[in-house]
C-alpha positions as a Markdown table, in Angstrom:
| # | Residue | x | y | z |
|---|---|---|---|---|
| 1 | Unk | -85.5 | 67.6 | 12.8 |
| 2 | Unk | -83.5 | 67.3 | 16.0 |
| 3 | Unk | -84.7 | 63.8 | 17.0 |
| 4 | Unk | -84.0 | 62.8 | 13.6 |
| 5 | Unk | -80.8 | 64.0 | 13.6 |
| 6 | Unk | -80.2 | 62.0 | 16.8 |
| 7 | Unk | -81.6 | 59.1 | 15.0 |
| 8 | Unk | -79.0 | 59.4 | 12.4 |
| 9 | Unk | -76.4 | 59.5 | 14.6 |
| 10 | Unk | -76.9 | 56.6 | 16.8 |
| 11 | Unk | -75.5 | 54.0 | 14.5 |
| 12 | Unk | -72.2 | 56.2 | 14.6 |
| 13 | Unk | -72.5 | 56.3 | 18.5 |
| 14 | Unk | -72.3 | 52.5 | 18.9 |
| 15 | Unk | -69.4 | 52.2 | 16.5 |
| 16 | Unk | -67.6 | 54.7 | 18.6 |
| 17 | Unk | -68.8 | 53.2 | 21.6 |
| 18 | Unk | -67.5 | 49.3 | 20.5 |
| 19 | Unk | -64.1 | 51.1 | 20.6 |
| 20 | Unk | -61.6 | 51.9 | 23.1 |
| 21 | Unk | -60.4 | 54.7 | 25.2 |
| 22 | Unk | -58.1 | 56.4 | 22.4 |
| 23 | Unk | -54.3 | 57.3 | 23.2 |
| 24 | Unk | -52.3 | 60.2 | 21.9 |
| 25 | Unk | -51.7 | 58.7 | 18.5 |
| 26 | Unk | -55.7 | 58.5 | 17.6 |
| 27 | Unk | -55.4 | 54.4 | 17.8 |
| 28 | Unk | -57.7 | 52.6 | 20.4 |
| 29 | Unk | -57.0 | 49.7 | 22.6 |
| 30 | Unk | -59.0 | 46.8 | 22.8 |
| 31 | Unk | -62.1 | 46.2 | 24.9 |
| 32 | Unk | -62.2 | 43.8 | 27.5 |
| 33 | Unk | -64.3 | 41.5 | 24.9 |
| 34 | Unk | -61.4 | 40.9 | 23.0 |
| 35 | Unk | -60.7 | 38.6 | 25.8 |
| 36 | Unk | -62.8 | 35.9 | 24.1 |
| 37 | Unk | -60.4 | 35.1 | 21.3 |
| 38 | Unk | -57.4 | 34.5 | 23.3 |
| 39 | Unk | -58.4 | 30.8 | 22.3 |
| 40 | Unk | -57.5 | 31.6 | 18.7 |
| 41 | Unk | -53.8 | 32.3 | 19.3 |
| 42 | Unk | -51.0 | 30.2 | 19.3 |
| 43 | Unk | -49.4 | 28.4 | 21.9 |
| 44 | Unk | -47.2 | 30.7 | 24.3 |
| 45 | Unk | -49.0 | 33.9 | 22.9 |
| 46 | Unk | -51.9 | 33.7 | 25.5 |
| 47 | Unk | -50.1 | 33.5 | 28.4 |
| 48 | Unk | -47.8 | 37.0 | 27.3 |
| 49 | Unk | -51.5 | 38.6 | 26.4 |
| 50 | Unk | -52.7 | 38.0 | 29.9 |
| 51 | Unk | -50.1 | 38.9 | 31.9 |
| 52 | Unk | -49.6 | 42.3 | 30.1 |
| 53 | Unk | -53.8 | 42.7 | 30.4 |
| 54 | Unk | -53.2 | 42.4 | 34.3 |
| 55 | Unk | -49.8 | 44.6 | 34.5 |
| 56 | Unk | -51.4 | 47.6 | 32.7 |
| 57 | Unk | -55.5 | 46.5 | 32.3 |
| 58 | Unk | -56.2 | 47.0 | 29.0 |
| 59 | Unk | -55.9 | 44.3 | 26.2 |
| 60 | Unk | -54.3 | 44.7 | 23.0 |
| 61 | Unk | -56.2 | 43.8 | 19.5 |
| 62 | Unk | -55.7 | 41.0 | 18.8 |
| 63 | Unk | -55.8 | 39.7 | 15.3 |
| 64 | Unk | -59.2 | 37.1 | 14.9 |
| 65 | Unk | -57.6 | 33.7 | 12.7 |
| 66 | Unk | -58.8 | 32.8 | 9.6 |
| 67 | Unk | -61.5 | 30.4 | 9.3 |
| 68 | Unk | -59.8 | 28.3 | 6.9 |
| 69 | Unk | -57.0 | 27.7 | 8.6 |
| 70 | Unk | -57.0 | 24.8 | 11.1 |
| 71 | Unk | -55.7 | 25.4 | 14.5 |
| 72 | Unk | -52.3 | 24.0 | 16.1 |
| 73 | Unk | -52.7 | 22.5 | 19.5 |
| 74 | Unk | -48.8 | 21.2 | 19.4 |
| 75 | Unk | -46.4 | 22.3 | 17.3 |
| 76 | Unk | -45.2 | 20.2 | 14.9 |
| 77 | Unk | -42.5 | 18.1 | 15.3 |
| 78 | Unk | -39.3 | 18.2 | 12.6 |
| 79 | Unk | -39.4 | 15.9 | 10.3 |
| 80 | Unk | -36.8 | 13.0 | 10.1 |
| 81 | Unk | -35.0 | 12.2 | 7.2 |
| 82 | Unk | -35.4 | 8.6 | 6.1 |
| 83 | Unk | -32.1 | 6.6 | 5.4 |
| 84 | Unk | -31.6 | 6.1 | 2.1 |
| 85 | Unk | -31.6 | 2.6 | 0.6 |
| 86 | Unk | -29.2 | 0.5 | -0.7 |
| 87 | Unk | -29.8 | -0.7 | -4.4 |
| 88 | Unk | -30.0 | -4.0 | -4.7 |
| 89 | Unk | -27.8 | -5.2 | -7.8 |
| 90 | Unk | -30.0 | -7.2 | -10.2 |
| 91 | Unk | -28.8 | -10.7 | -10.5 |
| 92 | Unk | -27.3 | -10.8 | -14.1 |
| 93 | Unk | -24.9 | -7.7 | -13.2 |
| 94 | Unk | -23.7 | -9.3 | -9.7 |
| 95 | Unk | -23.1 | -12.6 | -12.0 |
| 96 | Unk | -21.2 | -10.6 | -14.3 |
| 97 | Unk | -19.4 | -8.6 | -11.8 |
| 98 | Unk | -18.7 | -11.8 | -10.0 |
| 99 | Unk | -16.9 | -13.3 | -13.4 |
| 100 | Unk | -15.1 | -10.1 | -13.5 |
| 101 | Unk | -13.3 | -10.2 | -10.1 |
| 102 | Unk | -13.0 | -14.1 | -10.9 |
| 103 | Unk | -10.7 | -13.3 | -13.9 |
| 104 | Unk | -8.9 | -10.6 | -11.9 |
| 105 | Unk | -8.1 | -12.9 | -9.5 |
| 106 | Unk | -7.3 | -15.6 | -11.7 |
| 107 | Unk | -4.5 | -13.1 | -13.6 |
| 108 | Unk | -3.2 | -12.1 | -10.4 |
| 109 | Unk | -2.4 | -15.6 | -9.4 |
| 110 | Unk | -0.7 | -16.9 | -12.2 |
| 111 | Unk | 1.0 | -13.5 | -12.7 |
| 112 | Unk | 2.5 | -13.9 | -9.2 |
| 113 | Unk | 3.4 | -17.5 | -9.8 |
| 114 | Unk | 5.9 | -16.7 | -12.8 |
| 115 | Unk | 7.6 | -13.9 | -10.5 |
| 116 | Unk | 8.0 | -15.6 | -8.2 |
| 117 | Unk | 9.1 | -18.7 | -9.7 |
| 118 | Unk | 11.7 | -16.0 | -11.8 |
| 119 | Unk | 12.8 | -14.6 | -8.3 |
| 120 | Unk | 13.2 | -18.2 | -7.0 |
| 121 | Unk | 15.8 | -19.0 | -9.8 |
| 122 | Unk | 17.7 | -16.0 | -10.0 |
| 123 | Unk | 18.1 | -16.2 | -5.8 |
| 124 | Unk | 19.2 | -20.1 | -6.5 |
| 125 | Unk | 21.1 | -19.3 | -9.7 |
| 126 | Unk | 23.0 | -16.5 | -7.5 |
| 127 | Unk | 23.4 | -18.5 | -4.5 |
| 128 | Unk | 24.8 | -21.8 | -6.7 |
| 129 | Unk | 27.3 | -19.8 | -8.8 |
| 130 | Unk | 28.3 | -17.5 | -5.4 |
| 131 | Unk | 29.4 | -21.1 | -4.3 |
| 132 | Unk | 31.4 | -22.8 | -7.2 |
| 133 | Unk | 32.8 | -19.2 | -7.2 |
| 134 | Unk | 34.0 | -19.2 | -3.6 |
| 135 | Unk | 35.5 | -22.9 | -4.2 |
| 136 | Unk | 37.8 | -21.4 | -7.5 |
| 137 | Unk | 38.7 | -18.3 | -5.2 |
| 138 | Unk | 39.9 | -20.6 | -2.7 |
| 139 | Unk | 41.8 | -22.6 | -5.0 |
| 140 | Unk | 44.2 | -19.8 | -6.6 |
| 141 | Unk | 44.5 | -18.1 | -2.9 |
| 142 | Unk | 46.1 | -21.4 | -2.3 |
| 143 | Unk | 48.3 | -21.6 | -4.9 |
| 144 | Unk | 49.0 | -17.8 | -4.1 |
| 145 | Unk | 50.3 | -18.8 | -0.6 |
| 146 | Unk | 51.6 | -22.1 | -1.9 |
| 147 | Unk | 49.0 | -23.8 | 0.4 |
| 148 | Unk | 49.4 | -27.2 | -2.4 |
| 149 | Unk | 47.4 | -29.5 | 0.8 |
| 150 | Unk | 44.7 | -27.2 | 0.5 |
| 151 | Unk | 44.3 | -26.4 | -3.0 |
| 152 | Unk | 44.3 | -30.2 | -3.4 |
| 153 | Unk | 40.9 | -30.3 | -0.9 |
| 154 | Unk | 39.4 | -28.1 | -3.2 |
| 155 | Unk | 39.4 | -30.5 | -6.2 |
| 156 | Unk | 36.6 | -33.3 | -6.6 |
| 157 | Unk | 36.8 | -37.1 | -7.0 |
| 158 | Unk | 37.1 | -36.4 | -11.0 |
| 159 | Unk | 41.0 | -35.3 | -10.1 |
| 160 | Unk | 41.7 | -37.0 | -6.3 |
| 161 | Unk | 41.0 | -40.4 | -8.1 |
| 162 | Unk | 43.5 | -40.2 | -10.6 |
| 163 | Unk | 46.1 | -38.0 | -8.9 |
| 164 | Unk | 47.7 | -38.5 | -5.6 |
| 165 | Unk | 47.8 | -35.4 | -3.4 |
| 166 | Unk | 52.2 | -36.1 | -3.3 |
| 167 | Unk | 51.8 | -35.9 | -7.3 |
| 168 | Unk | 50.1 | -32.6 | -7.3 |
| 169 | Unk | 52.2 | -31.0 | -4.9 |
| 170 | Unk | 55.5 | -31.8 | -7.1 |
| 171 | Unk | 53.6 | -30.6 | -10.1 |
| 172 | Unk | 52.4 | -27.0 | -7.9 |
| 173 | Unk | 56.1 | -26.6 | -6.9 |
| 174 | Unk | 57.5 | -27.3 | -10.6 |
| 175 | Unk | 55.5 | -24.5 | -11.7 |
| 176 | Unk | 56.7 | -22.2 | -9.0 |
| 177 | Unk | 60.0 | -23.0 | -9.6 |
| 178 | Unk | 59.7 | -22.5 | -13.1 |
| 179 | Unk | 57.4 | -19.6 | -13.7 |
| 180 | Unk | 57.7 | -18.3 | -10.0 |
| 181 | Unk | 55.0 | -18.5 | -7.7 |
| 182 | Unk | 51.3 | -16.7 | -8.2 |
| 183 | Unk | 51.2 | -13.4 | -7.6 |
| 184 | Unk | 48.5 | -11.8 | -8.6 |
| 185 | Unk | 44.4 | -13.8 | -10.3 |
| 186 | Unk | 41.1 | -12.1 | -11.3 |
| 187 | Unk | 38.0 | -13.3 | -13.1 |
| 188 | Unk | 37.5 | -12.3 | -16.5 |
| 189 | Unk | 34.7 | -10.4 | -16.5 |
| 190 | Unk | 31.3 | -12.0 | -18.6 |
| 191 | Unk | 33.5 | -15.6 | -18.8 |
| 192 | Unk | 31.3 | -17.6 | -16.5 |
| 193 | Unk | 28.9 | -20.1 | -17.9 |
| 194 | Unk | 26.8 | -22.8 | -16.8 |
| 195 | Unk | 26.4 | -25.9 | -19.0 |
| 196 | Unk | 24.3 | -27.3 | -16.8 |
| 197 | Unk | 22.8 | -27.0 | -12.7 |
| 198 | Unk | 25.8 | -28.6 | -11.2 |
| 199 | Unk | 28.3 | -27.4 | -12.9 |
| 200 | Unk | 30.4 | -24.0 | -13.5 |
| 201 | Unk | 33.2 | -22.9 | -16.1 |
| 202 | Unk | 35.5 | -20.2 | -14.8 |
| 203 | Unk | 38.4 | -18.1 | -16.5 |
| 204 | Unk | 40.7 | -16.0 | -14.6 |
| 205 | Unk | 44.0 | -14.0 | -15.6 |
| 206 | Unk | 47.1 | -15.5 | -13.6 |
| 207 | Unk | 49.9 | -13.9 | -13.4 |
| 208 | Unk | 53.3 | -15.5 | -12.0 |
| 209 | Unk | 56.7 | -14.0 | -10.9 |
| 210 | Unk | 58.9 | -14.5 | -13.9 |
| 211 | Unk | 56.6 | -14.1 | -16.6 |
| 212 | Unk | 56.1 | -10.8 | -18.2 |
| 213 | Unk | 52.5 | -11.1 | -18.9 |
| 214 | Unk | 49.9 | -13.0 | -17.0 |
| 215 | Unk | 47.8 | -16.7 | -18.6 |
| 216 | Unk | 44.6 | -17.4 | -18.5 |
| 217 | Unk | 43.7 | -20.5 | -16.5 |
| 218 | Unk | 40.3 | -22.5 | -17.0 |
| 219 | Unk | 38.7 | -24.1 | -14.2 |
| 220 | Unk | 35.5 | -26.2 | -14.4 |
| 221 | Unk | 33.8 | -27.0 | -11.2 |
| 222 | Unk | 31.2 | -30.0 | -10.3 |
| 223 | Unk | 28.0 | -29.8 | -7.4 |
| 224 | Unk | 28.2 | -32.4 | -5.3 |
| 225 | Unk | 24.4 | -34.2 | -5.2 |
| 226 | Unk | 24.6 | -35.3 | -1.8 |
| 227 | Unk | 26.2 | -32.4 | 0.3 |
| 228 | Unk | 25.6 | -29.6 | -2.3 |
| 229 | Unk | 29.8 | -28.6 | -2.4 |
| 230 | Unk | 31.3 | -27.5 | -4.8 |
| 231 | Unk | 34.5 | -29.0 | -6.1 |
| 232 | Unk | 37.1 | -28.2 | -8.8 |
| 233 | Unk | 36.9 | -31.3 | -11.8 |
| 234 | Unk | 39.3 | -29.8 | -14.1 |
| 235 | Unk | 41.7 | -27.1 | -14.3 |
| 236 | Unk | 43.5 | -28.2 | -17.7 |
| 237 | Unk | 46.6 | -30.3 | -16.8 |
| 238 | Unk | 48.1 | -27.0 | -16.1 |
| 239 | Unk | 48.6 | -24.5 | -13.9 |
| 240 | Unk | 51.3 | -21.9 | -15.9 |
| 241 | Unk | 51.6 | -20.4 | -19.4 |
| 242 | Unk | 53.0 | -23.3 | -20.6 |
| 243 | Unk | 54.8 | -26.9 | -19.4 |
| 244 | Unk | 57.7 | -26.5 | -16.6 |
| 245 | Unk | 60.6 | -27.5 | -18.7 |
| 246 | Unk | 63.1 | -25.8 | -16.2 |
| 247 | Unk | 65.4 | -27.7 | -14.0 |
């Protein structure tokens, strides 16, 4: 009964005696056979097992891999993301984008012509009537300061040929004697026109010394084609409110 006893109980002394010495918390520590499946752990995990086996002598359970799963030498290296590709346009849509931009263009062109062909004749338009206007200015500040030589540089070949610069002096200085001399001239404002490129129609308000209210003087001035000047071609035969009939 004893020796069977014994019998009984010698399966249960070689599970006890596959274990380790026991600490205070009833959990055993490895036997030095667990050495044999360092080769199952990871990388870097081996070398920490060993040198805490040789610091204290005993070995820690270690955990036995599963069979299905395939062992890591090297760990794996991160993957790197491929660079996306460019789509390629098919060739009927880079046609018809093509035609698109073409027509843009086109637009844009002839859209920049006119302006600028506007801008171009508003500067010239500017600049010529800036001109004629500087010549009529000059004229009456010459009358003004009874200056009859140089108002009589101011006129253009339509006048000088017919009128000698003696004969328009007498007639300036009949007209001052007359009316009295110019005292005051402006531009009536909206009067100027253009009948054509070369030539200019101004009216200004004159006044004189002895009149009581001021007359409105007409002067039509001619481009010259070959040095671009501008010179007076008419002034009406007149240059008071009326004809100098004073002695």
């Amino acid at each position: 009964m004893q020796g069977r006893t014994g019998q009984d109980n010698q399966p249960e002394r070689r599970r006890l005696a596959g274990r380790g010495p026991s600490n205070s918390t009833g959990q055993h520590r490895a036997i030095d056979g667990a050495k044999a499946s360092y080769r199952d752990l990871p990388p870097g995990s081996t070398e920490r097992l060993r040198a805490l086996a040789e610091s204290t002598g005993q070995h820690r359970a270690i955990p036995r891999r599963p069979l299905e799963r395939r062992r890591i030498e090297n760990a794996p290296q991160t993957p790197r993301v491929a660079r996306p590709r460019r789509e390629q346009t098919p060739p009927r849509k880079l046609r018809h984008r093509l035609l698109i931009a073409s027509g843009i263009f086109v637009i844009g062109a002839i859209v920049a012509y006119i302006a600028g062909l506007a801008l171009f004749n508003f500067l010239n338009s500017i600049s010529v009537s800036s001109g004629a206007a500087t010549t009529a200015t000059d004229f009456l500040n010459a009358l003004n300061q009874q200056n009859y030589a140089q108002a009589y540089k101011d006129m253009g070949p339509a006048i000088t040929l017919h009128v000698a610069p003696d004969h328009f002096t007498q007639q300036a200085q009949s007209y001052d004697h007359c009316f009295g001399p110019v005292t005051d001239y402006t531009e009536i404002p909206n009067s100027a026109t253009a009948p054509n490129t070369n030539s200019r129609v101004f009216h200004y308000s004159v006044t004189r010394k002895n009149t009581s209210k001021p007359f409105q003087l007409q002067l039509t001035l001619q481009q010259d084609p070959t040095t671009g000047t501008w010179k007076i071609s008419d002034y009406g035969n007149t240059l008071g409110p009326g004809a100098p009939t004073c002695k």
